[in-house]
DOKE-532083 format. One line per field, with one value per residue: residue number from 1; residue in three letters; x, y, z of N, C-alpha, C in turn. Coordinates in Angstrom, 2 decimals, padded with zeros to 5 digits. Layout:
residues N
nr <- [NUM ...]
rest <- [ala ...]
n_px <- [X ...]
n_py <- [Y ...]
n_pz <- [Z ...]
ca_px <- [X ...]
ca_py <- [Y ...]
ca_pz <- [Z ...]
c_px <- [X ...]
c_py <- [Y ...]
c_pz <- [Z ...]
This chain:
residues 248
nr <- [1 2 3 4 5 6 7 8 9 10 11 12 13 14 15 16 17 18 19 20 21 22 23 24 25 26 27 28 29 30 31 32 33 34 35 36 37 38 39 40 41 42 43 44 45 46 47 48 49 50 51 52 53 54 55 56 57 58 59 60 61 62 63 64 65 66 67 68 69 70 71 72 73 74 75 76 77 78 79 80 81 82 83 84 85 86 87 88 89 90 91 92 93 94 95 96 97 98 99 100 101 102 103 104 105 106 107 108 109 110 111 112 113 114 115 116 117 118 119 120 121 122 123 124 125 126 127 128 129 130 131 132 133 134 135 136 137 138 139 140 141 142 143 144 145 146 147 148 149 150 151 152 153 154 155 156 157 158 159 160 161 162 163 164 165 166 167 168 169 170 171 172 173 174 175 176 177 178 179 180 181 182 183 184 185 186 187 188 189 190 191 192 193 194 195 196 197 198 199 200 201 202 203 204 205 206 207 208 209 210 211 212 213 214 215 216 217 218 219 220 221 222 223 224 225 226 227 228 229 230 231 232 233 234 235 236 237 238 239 240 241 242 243 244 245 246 247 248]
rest <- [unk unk unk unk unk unk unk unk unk unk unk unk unk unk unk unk unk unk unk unk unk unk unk unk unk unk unk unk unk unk unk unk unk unk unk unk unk unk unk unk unk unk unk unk unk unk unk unk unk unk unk unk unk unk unk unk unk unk unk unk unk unk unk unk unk unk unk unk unk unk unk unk unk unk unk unk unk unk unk unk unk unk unk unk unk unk unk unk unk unk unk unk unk unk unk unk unk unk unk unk unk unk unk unk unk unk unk unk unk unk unk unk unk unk unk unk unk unk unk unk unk unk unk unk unk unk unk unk unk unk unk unk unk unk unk unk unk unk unk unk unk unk unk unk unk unk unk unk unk unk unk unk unk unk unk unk unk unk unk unk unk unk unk unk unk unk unk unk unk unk unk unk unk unk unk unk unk unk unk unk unk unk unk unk unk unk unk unk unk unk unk unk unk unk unk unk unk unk unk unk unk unk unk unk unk unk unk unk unk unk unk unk unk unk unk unk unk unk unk unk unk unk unk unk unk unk unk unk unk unk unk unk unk unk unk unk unk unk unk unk unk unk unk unk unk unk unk unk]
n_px <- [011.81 008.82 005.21 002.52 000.25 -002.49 -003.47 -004.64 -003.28 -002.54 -002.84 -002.77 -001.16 002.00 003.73 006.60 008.10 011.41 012.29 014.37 016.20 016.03 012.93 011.23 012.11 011.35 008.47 008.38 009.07 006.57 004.68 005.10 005.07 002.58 001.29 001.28 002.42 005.54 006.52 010.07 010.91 013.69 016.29 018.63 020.27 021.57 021.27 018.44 017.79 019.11 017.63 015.19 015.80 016.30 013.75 012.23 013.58 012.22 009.89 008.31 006.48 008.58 010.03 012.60 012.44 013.74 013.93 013.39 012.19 011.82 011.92 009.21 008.43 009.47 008.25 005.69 006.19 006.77 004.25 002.94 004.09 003.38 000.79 000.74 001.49 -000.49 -000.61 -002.05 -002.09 -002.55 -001.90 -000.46 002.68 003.85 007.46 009.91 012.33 014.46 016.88 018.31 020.38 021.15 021.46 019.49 020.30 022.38 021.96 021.80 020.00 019.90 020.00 018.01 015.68 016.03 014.99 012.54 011.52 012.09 010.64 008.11 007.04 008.10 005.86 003.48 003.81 003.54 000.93 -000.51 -000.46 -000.86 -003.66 -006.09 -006.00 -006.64 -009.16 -010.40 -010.37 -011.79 -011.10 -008.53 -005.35 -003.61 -000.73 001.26 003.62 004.53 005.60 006.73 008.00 005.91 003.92 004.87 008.08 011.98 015.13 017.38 015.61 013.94 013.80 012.83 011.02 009.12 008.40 007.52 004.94 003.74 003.14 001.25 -000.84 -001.59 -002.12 -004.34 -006.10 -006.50 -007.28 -009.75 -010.69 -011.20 -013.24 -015.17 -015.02 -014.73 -015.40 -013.88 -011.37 -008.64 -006.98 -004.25 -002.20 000.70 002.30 005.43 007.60 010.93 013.02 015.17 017.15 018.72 018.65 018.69 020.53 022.49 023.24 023.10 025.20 026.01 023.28 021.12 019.97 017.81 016.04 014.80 012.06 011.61 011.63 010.25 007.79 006.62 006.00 004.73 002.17 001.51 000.40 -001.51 -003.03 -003.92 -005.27 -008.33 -011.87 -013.96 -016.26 -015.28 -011.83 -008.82 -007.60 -005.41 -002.70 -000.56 002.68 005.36 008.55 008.30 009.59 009.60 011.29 010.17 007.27 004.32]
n_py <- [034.79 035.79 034.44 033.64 033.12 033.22 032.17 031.37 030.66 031.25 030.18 027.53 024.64 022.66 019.95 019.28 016.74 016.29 018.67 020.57 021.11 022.14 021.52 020.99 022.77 024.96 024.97 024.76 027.50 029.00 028.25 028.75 031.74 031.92 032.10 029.81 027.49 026.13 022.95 021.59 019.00 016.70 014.68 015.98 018.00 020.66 022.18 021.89 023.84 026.06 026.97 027.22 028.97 031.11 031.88 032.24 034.71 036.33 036.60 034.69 031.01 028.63 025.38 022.91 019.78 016.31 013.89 010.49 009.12 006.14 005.15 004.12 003.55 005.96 007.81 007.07 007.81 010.87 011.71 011.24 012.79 015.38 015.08 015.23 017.31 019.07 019.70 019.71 018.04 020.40 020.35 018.09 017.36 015.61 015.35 014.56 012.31 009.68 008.55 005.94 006.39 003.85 001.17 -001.48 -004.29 -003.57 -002.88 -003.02 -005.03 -003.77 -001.14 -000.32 -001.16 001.45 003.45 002.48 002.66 005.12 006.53 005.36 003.55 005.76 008.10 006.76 005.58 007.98 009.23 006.90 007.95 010.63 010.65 009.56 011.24 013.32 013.02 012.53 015.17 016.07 017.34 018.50 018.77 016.54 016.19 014.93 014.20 013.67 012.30 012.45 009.98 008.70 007.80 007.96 005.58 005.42 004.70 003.69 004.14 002.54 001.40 004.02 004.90 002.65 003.37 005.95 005.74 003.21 005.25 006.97 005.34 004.80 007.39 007.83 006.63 006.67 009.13 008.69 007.15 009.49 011.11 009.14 009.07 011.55 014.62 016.65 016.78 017.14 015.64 015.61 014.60 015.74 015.94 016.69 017.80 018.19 019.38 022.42 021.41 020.36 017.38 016.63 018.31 017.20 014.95 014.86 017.02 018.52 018.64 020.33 023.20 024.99 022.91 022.76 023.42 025.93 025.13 026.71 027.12 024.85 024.36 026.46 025.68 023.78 025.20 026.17 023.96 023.88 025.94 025.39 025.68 025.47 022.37 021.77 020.03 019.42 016.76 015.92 017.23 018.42 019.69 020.51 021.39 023.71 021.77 019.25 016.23 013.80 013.84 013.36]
n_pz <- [014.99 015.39 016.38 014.35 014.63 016.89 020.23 023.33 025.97 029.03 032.21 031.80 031.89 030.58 028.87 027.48 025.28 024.60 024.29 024.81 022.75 019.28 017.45 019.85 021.68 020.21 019.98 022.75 023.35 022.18 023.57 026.09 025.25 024.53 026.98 028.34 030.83 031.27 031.11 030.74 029.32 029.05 028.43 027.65 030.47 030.78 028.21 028.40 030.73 030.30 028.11 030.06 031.80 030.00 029.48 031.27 032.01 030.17 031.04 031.09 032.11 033.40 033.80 034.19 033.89 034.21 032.59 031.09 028.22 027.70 029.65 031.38 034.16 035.06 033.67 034.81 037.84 037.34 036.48 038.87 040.68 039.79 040.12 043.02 043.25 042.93 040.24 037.40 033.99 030.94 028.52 026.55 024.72 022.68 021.60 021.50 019.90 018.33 015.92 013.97 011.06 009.34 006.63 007.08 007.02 008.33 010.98 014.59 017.49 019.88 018.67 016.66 019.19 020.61 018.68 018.38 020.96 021.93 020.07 019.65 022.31 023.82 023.83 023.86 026.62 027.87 027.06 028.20 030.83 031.15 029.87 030.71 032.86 031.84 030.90 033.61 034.11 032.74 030.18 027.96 025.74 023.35 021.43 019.22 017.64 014.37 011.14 007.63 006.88 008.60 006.37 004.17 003.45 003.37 002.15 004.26 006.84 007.94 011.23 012.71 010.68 010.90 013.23 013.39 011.80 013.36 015.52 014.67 013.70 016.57 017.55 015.87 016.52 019.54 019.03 018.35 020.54 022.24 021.36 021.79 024.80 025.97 024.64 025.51 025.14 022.94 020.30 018.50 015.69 014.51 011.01 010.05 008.01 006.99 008.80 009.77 012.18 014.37 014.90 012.20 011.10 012.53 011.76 008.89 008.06 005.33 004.44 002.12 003.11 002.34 001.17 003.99 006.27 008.71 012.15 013.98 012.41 012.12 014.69 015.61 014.02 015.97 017.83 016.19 015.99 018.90 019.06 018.01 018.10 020.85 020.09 018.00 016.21 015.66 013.97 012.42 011.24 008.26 007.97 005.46 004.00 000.72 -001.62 -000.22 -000.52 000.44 000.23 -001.52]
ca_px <- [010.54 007.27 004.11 001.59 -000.83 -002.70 -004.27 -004.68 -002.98 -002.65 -003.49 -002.91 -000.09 002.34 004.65 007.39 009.10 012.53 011.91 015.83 016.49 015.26 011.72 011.07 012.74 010.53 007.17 008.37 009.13 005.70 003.94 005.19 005.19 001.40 000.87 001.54 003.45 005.67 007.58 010.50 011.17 014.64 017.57 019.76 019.92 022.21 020.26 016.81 017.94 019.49 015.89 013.70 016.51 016.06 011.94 011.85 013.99 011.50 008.62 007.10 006.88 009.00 010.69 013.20 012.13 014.99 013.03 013.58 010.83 011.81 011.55 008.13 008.39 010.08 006.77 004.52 006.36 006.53 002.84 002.62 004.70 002.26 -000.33 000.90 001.70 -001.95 -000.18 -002.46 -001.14 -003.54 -001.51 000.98 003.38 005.16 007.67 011.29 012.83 015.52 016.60 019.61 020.29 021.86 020.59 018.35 021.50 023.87 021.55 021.76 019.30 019.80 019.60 016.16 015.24 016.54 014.72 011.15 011.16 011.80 009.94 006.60 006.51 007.37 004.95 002.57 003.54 003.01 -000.61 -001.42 -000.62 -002.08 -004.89 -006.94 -006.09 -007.29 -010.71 -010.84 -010.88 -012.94 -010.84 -007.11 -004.80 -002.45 -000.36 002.18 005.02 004.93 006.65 006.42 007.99 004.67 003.20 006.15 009.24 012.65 016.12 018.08 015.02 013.20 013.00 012.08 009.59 008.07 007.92 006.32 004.05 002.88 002.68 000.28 -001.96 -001.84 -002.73 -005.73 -006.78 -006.64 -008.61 -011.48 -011.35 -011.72 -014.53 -016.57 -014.98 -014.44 -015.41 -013.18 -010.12 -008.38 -005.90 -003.87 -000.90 001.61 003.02 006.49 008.33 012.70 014.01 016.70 017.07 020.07 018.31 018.92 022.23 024.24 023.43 023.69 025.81 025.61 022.27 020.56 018.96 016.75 015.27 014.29 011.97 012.46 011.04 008.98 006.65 005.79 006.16 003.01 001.32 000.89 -000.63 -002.96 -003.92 -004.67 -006.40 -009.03 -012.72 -014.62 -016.71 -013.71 -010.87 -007.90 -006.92 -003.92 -002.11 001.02 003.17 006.36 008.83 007.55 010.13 009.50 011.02 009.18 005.81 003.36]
ca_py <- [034.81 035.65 033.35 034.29 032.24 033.70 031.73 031.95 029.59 032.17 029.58 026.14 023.91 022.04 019.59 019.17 016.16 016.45 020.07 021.33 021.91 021.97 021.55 020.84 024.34 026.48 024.43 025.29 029.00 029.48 027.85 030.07 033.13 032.05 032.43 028.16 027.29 024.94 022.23 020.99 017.42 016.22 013.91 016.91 018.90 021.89 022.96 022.62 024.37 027.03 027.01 027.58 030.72 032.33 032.06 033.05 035.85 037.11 036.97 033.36 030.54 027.73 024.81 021.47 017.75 015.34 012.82 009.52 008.83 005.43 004.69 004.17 003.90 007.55 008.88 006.92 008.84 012.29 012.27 011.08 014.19 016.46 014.95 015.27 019.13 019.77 020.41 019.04 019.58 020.77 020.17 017.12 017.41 014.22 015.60 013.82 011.04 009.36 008.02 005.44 005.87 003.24 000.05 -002.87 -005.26 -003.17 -002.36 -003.74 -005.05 -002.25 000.52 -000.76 -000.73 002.57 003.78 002.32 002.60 006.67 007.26 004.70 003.55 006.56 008.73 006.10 005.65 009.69 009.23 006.15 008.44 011.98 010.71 008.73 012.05 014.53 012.16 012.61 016.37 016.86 018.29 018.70 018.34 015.71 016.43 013.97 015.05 012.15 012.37 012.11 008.61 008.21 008.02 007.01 005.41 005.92 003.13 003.45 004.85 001.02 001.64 005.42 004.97 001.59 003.81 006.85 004.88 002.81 006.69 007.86 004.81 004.92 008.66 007.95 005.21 007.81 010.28 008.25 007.20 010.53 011.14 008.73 008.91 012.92 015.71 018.14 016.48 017.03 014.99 015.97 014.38 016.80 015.15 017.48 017.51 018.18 020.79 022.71 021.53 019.28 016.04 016.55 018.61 016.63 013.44 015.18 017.98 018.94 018.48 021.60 023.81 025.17 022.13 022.55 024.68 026.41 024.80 027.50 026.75 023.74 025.35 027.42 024.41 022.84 026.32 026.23 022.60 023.76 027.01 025.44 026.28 023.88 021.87 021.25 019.78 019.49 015.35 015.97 018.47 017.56 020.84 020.64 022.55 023.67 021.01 018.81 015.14 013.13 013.85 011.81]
ca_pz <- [014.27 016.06 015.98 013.31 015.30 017.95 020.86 024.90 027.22 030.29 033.56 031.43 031.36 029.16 028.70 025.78 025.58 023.91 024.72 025.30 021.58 017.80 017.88 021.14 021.92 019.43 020.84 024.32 022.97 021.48 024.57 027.06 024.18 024.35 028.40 029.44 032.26 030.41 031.67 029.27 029.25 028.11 029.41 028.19 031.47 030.72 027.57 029.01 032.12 029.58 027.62 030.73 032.11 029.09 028.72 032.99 031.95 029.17 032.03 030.96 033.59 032.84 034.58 033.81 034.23 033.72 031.85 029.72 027.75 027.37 031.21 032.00 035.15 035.22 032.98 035.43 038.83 036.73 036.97 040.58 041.61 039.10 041.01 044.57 043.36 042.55 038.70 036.00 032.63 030.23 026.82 026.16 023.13 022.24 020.31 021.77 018.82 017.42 014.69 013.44 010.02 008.73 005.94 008.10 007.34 009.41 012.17 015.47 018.08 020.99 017.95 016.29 019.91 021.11 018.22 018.40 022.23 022.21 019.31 019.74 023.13 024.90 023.82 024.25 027.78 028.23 026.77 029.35 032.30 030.85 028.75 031.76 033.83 031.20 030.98 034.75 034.66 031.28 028.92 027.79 024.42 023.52 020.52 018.86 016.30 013.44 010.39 006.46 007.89 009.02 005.36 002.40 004.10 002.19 002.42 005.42 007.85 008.98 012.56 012.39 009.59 011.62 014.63 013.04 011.61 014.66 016.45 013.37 014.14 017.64 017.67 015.08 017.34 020.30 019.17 018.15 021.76 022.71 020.79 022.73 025.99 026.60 023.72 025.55 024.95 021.97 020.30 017.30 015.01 013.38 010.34 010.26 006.93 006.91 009.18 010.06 013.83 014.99 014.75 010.69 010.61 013.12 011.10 007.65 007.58 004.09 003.84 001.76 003.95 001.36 001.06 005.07 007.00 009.84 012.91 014.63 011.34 012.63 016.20 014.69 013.48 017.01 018.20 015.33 016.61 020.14 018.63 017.37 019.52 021.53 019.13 017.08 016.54 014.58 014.23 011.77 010.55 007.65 007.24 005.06 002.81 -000.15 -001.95 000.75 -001.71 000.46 000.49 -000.83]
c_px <- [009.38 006.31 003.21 -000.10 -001.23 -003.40 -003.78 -004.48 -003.03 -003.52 -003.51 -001.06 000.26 003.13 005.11 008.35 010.40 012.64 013.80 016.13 015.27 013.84 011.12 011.11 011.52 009.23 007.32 008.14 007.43 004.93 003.80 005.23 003.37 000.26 000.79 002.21 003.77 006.75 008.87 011.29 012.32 015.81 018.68 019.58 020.10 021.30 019.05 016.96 018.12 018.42 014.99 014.36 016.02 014.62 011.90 012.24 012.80 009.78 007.76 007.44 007.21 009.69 011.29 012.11 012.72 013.89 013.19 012.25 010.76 011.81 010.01 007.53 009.26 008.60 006.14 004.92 006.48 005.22 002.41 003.38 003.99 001.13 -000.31 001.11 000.24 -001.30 -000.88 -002.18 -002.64 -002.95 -000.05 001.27 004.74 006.12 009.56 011.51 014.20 015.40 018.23 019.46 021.06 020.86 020.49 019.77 022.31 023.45 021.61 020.74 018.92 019.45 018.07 015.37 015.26 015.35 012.57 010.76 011.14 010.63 008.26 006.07 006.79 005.89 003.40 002.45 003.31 001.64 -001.10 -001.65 -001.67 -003.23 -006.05 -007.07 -006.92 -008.94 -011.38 -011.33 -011.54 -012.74 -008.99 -006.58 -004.02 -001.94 001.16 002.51 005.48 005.75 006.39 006.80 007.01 003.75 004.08 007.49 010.89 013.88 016.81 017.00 013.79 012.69 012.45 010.77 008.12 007.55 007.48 005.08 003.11 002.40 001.75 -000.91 -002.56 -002.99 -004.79 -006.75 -007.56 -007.75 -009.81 -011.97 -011.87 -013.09 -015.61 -016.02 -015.09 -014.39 -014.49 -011.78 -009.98 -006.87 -005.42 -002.50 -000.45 002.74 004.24 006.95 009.85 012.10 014.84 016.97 018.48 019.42 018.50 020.53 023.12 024.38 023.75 024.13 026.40 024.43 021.94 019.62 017.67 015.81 014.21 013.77 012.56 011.23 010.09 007.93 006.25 005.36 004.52 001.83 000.52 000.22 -001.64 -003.98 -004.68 -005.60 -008.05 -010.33 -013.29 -016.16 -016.39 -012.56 -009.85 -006.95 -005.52 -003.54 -001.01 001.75 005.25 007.14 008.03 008.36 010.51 009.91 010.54 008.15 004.71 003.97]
c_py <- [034.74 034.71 034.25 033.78 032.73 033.02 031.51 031.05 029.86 031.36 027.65 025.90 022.86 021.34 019.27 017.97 016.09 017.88 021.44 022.07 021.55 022.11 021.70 022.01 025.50 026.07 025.11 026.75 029.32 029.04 028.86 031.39 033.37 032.16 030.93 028.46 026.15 024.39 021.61 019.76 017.21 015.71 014.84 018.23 020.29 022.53 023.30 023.25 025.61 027.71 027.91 028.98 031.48 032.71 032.77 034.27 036.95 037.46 035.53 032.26 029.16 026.40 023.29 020.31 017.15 014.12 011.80 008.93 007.27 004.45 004.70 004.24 005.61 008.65 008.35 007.95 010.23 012.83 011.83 012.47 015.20 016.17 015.61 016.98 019.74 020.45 019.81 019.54 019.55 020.48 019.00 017.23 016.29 014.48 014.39 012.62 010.85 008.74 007.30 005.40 005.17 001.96 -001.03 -004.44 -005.04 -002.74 -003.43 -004.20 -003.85 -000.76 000.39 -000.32 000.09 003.47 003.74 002.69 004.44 007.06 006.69 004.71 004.38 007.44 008.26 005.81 007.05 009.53 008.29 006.88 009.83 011.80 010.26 010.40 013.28 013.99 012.76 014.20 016.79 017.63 018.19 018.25 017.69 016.23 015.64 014.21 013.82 012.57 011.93 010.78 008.06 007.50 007.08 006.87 006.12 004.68 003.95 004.35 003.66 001.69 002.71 005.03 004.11 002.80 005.39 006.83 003.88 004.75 007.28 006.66 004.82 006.29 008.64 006.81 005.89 008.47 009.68 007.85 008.37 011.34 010.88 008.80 010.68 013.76 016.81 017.36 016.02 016.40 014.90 015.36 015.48 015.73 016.47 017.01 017.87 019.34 021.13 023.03 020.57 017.69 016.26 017.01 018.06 015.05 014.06 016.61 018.83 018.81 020.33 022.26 024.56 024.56 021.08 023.90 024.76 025.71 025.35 027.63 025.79 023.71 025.71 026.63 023.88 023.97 026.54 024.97 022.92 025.33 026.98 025.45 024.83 023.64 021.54 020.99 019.25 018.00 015.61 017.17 017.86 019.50 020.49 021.72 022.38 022.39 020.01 017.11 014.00 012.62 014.23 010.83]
c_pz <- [015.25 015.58 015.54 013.54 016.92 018.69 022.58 025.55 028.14 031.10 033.03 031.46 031.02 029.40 027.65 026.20 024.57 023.86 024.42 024.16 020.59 017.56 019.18 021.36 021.15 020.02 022.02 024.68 023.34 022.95 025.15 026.48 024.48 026.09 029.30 030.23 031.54 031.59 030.20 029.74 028.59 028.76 028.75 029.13 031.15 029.54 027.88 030.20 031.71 028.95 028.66 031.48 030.99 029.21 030.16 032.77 031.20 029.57 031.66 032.04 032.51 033.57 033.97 034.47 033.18 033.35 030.97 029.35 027.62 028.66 031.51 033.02 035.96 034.95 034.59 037.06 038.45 037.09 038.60 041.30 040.91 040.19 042.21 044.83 042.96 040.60 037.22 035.13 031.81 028.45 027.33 024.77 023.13 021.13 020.36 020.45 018.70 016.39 014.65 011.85 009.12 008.32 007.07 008.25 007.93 010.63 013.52 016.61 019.02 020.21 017.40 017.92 020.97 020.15 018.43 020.10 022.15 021.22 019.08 021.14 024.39 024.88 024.21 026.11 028.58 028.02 027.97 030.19 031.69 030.23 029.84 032.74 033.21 031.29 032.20 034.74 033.42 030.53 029.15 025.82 024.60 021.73 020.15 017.38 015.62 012.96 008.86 006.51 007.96 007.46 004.40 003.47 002.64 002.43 004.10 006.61 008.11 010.27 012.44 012.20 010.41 013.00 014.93 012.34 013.21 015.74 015.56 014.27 015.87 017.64 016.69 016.27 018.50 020.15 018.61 019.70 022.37 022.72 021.56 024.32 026.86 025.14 023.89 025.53 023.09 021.55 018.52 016.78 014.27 012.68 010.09 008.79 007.39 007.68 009.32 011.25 013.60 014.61 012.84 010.19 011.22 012.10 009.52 007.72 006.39 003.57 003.48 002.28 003.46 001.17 002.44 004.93 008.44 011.33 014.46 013.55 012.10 013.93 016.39 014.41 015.09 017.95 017.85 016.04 017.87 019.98 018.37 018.66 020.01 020.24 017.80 017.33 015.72 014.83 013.45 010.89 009.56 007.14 007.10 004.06 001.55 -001.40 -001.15 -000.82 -001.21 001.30 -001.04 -000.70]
C-alpha cells in the first residue's frame, strides 16, 4: 500500500524505535518512502538488518541501531555517537512497546516493570536526550505512539494502560514546553487503535482481523503529523478501525 500522504523529508533524519517489525516497520517504510535517512531502532537484529537491506535496495538510506529502550544509559551513548558523527536527527518516533496480558492478581513484579519501563520510561529517556538537542538547533519533531489504553483501559491491560497513559501526559506536558521553549519543534501523540501487526496476533491469534487496521494507516498518520507547515502543529492525532470496541 502506498502513502496517500505527501510530504518532503529529502536531507532530514529519523529514528524508529521498535522499528524491525509491525508498526515500527511501516513508519520506517514511509520515512525513507518520504526521502529520511532512517535509522531503525530495535533489540531484534536480524529483522531490522532485513528492514534496512530491503529499503537500501529500493534506493532509500537506511541503517540498524541495536538499541534497548529500557537502558538509558544505551539511549544516552546512542546520542553521543550521533553527536560525535555530526548526525542530528530531525524526527524521533517512539513507537517500541510491550505489553503482558494477564489479570493484576497474576502479574508479577519484573513483568509490570518490563512493561512500564519500555513503554513510559523509555521513550521518555529518548525525549531527555533528543528534545534538549532539537532546542539547541531550533527545530525538530518528536512523535510518540500511545494507545486507546491511553484514554478507556479494559481488564487484563493495568500496566500497558498505566503506561500509555503516563506517555499521553508526558507528551501533553512536552509539547506545551515546546511552545515556550522552541516554536520549531514539534511534538505529536498518535493515539493508534487495534492492528494487524504481531504485537496483537502473536498474543491473540484468533483475534478478528476485520476488527483491525492495517498499520501503514497509522504509518500515514505520523506523516500527516510531520506534514503539517511551520506555524502549526499537530499535538494529537487518534486513528482507529472503523469498529474500533474501544474507543471512547
Amino acid at each position: 500500500m502506498e502513502s496517500r500522504v505527501q510530504v518532503e523529508l529529502h536531507g532530514k533524519r529519523a529514528l524508529v524505535t521498535g522499528g524491525a517489525r509491525g508498526l515500527g516497520a511501516s513508519i520506517a517504510r514511509r520515512l525513507a518512502g518520504a526521502g529520511a535517512s532512517v535509522l531503525v531502532a530495535d533489540v531484534r537484529k536480524d529483522l531490522a538488518q532485513e528492514l534496512c537491506a530491503d529499503l537500501v535496495v529500493a534506493g532509500c538510506e537506511a541503517r540498524f541501531v541495536e538499541l534497548d529502550v529500557c537502558d538509558a544509559g544505551a539511549v544516552a551513548a546512542l546520542f553521543r555517537d550521533l553527536d560525535a558523527d555530526g548526525q542530528a536527527l530531525d524526527v524521533l518516533v517512539n513507537n517500541a512497546a510491550v505489553d503482558v496480558s494477564k489479570p493484576i492478581e497474576h502479574l508479577t513484579a519484573p513483568e509490570v516493570t518490563r512493561v512500564v519501563t519500555t513503554n513510559l520510561l523509555g521513550p521518555m529517556y529518548l525525549c531527555l536526550e533528543v528534545y534538549r538537542r532539537m532546542v539547541a538547533r531550533g527545530g525538530g519533531h518528536i512523535v510518540n505512539i500511545l494507545s486507546t489504553a491511553s484514554n478507556r483501559t479494559w481488564t487484563e491491560a493495568g500496566p500497558y494502560s498505566a503506561s500509555k497513559s503516563g506517555l499521553r501526559a508526558f507528551t501533553h506536558t512536552l509539547f506545551k514546553e515546546a511552545q515556550r521553549d522552541c516554536p520549531g519543534i514539534g511534538v505529536t501523540g498518535v493515539i493508534a487503535g487495534g492492528m494487524q501487526t504481531p504485537f496483537i496476533m502473536e498474543r491473540f491469534p484468533d483475534a478478528d482481523v476485520s476488527m483491525l487496521q492495517s498499520p501503514d494507516i497509522v504509518a500515514d498518520t505520523v506523516l500527516y503529523a510531520l506534514s503539517a507547515p511551520a506555524g502549526s502543529v499537530v499535538s494529537e492525532l487518534v486513528v482507529v478501525p472503523r469498529l474500533e470496541p474501544s474507543w471512547p
